[in-house]
C-alpha positions in Angstrom: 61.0 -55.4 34.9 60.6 -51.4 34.8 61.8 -50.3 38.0 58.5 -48.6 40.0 60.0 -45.0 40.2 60.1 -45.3 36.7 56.6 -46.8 36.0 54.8 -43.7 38.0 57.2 -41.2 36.4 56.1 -42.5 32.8 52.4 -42.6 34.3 52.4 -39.0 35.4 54.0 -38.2 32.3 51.3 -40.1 29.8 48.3 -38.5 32.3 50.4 -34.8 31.3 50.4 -36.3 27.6 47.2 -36.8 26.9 45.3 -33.3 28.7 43.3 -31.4 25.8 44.4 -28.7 24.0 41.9 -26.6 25.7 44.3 -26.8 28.7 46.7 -24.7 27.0 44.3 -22.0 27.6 44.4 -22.1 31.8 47.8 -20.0 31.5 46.6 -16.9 31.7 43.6 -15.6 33.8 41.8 -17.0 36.9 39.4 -19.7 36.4 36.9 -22.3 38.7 37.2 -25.6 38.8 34.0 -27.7 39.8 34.8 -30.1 42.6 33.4 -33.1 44.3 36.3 -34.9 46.2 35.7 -37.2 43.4 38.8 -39.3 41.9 38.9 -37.3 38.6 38.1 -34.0 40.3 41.0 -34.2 42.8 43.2 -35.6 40.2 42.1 -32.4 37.9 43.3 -30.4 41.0 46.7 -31.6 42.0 47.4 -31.7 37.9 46.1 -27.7 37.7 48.4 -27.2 40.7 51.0 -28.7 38.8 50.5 -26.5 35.4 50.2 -23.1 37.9 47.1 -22.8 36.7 45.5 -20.0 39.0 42.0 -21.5 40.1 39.2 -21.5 42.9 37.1 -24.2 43.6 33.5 -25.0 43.9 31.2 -27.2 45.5 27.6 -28.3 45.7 26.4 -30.5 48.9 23.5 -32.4 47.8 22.4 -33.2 51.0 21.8 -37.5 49.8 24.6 -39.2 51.2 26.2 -39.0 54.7 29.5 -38.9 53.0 28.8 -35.7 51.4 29.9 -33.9 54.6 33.0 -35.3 54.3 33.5 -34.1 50.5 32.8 -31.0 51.6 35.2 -30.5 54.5 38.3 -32.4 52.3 37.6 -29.5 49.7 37.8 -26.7 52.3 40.7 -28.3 54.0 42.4 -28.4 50.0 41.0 -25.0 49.6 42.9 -23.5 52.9 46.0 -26.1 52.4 46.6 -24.2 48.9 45.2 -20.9 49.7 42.4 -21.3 47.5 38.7 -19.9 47.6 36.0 -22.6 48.1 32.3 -22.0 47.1 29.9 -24.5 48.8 26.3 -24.5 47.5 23.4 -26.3 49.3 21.1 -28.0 46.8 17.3 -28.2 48.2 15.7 -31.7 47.9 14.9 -32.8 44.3 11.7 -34.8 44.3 12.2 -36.0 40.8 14.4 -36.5 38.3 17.3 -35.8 40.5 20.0 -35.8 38.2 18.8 -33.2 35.4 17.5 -30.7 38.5 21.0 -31.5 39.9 22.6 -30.7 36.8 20.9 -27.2 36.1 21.5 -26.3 39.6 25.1 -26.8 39.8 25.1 -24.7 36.4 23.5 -21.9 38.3 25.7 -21.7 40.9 28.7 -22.1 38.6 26.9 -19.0 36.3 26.5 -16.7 39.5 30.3 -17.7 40.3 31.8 -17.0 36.9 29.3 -13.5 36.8 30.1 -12.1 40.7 33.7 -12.9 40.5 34.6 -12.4 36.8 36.6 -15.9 36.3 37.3 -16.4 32.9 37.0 -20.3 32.3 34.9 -22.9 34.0 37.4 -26.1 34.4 35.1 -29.5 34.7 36.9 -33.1 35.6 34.9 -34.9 33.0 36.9 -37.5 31.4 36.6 -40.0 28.5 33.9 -42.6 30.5 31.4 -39.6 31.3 31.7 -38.4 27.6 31.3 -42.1 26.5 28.4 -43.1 28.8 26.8 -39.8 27.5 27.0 -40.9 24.0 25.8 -44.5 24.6 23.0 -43.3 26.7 22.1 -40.8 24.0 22.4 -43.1 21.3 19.8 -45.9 22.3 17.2 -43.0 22.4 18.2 -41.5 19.0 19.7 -38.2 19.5 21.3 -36.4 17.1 24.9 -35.4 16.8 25.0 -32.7 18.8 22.7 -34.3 21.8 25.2 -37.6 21.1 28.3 -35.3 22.3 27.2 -33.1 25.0 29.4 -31.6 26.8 29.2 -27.7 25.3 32.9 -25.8 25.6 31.2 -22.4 25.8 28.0 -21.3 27.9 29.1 -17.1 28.7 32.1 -18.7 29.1 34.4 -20.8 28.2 34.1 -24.4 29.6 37.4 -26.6 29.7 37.7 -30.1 30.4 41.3 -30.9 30.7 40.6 -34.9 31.0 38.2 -35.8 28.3 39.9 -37.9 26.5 41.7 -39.9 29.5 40.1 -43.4 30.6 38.6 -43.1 34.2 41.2 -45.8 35.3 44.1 -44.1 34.8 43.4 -41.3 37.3 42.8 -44.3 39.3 46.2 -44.9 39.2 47.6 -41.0 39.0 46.0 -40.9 42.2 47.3 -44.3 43.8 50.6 -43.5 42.5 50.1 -39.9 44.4 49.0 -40.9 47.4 45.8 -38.8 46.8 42.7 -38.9 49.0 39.5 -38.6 47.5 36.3 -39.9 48.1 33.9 -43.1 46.4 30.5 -42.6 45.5 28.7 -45.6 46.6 25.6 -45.0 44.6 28.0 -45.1 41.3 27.5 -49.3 42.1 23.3 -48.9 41.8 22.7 -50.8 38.9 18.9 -49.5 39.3 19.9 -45.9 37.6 20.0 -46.1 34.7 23.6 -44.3 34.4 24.8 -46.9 35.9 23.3 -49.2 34.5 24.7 -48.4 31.0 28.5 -47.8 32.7 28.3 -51.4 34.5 27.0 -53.3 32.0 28.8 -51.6 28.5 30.7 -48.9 28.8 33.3 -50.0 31.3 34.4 -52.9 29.5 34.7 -50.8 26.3 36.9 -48.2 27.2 39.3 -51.0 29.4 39.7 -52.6 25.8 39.6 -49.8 23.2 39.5 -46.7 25.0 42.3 -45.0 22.4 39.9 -45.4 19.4 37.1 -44.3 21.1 38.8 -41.4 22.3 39.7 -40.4 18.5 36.2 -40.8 17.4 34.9 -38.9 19.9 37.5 -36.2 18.8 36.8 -36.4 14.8 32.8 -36.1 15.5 33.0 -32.8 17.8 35.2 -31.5 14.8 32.1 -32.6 12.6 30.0 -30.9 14.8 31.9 -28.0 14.9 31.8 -27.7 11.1 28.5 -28.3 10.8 27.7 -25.6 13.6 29.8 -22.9 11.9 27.2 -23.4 8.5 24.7 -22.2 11.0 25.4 -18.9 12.1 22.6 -17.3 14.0 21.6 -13.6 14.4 20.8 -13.4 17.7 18.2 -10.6 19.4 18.9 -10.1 23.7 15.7 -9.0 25.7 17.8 -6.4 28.1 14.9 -5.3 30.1 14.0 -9.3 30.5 17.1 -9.8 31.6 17.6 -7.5 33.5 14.2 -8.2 35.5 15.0 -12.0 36.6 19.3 -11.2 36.3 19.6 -13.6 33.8 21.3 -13.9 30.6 20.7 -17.5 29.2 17.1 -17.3 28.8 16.7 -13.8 27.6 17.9 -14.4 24.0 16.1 -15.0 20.7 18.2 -16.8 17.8 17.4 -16.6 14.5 18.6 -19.2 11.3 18.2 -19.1 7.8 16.1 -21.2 6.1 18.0 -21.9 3.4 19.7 -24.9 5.4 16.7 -26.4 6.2 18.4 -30.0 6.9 20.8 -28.6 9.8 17.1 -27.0 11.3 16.8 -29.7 13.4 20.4 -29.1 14.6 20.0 -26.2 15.3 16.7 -26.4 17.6 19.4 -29.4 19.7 21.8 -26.5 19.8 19.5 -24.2 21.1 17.6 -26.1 23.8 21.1 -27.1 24.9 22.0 -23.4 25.6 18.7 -22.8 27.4 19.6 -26.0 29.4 17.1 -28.5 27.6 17.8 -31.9 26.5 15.3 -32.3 23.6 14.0 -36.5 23.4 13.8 -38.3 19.9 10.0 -38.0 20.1 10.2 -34.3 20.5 12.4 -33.7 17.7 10.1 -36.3 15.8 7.2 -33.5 17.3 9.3 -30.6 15.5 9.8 -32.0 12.4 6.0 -32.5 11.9 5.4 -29.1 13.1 7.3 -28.2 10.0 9.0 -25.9 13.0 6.3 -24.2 14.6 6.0 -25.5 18.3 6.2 -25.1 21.5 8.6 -27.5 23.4 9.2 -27.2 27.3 8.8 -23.0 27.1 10.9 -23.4 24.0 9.2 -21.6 21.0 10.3 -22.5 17.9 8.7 -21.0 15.0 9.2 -20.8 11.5 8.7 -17.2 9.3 9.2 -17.1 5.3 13.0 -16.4 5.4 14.1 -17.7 9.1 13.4 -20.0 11.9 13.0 -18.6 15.2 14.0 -19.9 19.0 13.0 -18.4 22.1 12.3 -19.3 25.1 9.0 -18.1 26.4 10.0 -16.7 29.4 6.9 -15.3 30.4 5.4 -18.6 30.8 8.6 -19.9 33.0 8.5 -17.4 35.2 5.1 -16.0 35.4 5.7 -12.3 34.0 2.9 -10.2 32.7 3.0 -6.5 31.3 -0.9 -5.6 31.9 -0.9 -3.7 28.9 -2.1 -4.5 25.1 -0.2 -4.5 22.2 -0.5 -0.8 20.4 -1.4 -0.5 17.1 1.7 1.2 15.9 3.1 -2.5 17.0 0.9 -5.0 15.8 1.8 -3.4 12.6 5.6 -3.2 13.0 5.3 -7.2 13.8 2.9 -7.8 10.7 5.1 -6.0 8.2 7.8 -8.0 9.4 5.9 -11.0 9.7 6.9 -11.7 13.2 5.8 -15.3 14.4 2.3 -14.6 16.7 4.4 -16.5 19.4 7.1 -14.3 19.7 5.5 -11.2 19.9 4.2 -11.3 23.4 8.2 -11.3 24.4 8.6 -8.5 21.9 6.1 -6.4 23.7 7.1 -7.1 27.2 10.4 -5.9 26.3 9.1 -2.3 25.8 6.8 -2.2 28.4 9.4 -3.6 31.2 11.6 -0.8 30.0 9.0 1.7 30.8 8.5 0.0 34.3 12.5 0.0 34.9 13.0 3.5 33.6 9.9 4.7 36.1 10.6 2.8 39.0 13.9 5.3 40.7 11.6 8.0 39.2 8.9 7.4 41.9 11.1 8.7 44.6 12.6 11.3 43.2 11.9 15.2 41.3 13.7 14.1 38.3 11.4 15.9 35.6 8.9 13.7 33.9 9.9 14.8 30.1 13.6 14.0 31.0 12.1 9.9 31.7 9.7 10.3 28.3 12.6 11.1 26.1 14.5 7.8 27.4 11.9 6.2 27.2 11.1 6.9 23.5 15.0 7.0 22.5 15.1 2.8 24.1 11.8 2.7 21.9 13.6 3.8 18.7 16.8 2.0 19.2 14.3 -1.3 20.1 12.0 -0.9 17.1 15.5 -0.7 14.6 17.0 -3.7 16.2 13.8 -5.6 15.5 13.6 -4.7 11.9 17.0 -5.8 11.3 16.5 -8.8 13.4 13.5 -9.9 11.6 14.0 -8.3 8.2 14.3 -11.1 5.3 
């Protein structure tokens, strides 16, 4: 009979044992750590505490269960306990399809986070039952690799998930063994969601019985997609003046892949709509494929020249943004010589002209000679016109 000191010692130790790589990475730097009062979030934090690991927290109060309130005033009470910053966000009411509106607007708060107070790694509690409910979920509506996986490491930042490979049960017990509050999500039990569903009914049982293998096999496929990523290598083309308009980053970039590896295409547009915070469905990567590329998907443009594919994502649409002006000559010409896809052009040609409106706009209010704005102007032009060659060039 192992004596109990020795059984939570060996516990705390395996729980240590089995943290990814990744982790190694938390040394140095300052980083966020998204928190729910969860069992795995609050085990993530006492174990960061434990490494030294110099982290904030953040929060997002969805404003559905009563108990929220409470998760929200433990994480303050941890926050000023271990002198940490906490970040509460107040999510507005979702009227559909609460989970993937959730999702995206946790991501934004965590994105203004990581961008106001320079962080340099996003920590997230998932561990091995979210990744595996994920891939089952995924798999009975035939995604690809890359959709099958989830769970990007890298948005603008680096994303590190400390726990991914550790069965759900076992911070059960790091956090009996602890004496560590944390809270219960009653809704977790609603067989009705579908989530839940799959967790109850498969999932569970799996990882209680083989939760090693699958925690291998789930490591060996993101090192094949990995590989298979690093054959794609995109050029990639930022809209500044876009971005600079709606402060965003994620939205305001064009990617560009090589033909030549037509069969990882389809990867690719996954990849993609990932980044811009899309989950692409079997039937739209069926829609695609017939398309031979050239679609629109969700604001997504994918389009398909002689030498390249193209993504974008039509941000004009999205967000309602209009330039009022016609394409010039001297740029329908550029883009036919080029043979730039008609879908992409209109993003093209908002670029220059919200340039024009940016440069002008301090100008209106002050006696800063006209000529001195013409010449920036044209210079942003000519810099502009040379990245798009490049960009586009076969």
């Amino acid at each position: 009979m192992i004596p109990p000191h020795i059984a939570k010692q060996r516990l705390i130790l395996s729980i240590y044992e089995q943290l990814s790589p990744a982790t190694q990475s938390l040394k140095g730097g300052k980083h966020l750590l998204g928190f729910s009062g969860g069992v795995d979030s609050v085990a993530l934090f006492f174990i960061l505490l434990r490494l030294n690991v110099s982290f904030d927290i953040a929060i997002v109060h969805y404003h559905v269960r009563k108990q929220a309130d409470e998760e929200v005033l433990y994480a303050k009470e941890l926050a000023q306990k271990y002198h940490k910053q906490c970040f509460i966000a107040h999510a507005p009411h979702f009227h559909s399809d609460f989970e993937h509106n959730a999702r995206n607007f946790r991501f934004r708060f965590f994105n203004d986070i990581m961008a106001t107070h320079h962080y340099h790694s996003l920590i997230l509690a998932h561990q091995l039952n979210d990744r595996f409910e994920w891939f089952i979920m995924q798999l009975t509506q035939g995604a690809g690799l890359n959709t099958l996986l989830g769970f990007d490491n890298k948005r603008t930042y680096p994303i590190v998930r400390p726990l991914e490979s550790i069965p759900k049960n076992r911070l059960y017990e790091f956090c009996s063994v602890q004496k560590l509050k944390y809270f219960e999500d009653i809704s977790n039990t609603n067989t009705h969601f579908k989530r839940n569903y799959f967790r109850h009914t498969f999932c569970n049982q799996m990882i209680e019985h083989f939760s090693g293998g699958i925690a291998k096999s789930m490591a060996y496929l993101e090192q094949d997609k990995l590989a298979l990523l690093a054959q794609l290598c995109p050029q990639t083309l930022h809209l500044e003046s876009l971005s600079q308009k709606l402060s965003c980053t994620d939205k305001t970039t064009i990617f560009a892949f090589d033909n030549k590896n037509e069969h990882l295409l389809l990867l690719a547009c996954d990849r993609v709509a990932k980044y811009y915070a899309y989950i692409l469905s079997s039937k739209q990567r069926d829609a695609i494929k017939k398309s031979h590329f050239n679609c629109k998907i969700h604001h997504i443009i994918i389009a398909k020249a002689p030498h390249k594919m193209f993504i974008a994502f039509d941000i004009l649409s999205a967000y309602n943004i209009s330039t009022h002006s016609p394409m010039d000559k001297a740029f329908k010409a550029l883009c036919a010589s080029l043979y730039i896809p008609p879908k992409l052009r209109p993003l093209l040609w908002s670029e220059f002209c919200l340039f024009a409106q940016i440069s002008d706009f301090p100008q209106k209010n002050t006696n800063t000679d006209k000529s001195t704005l013409n010449k920036e102007i044209h210079h942003f032009c000519h810099i502009f016109y040379s990245k798009i060659k490049d960009f586009f060039s076969p």
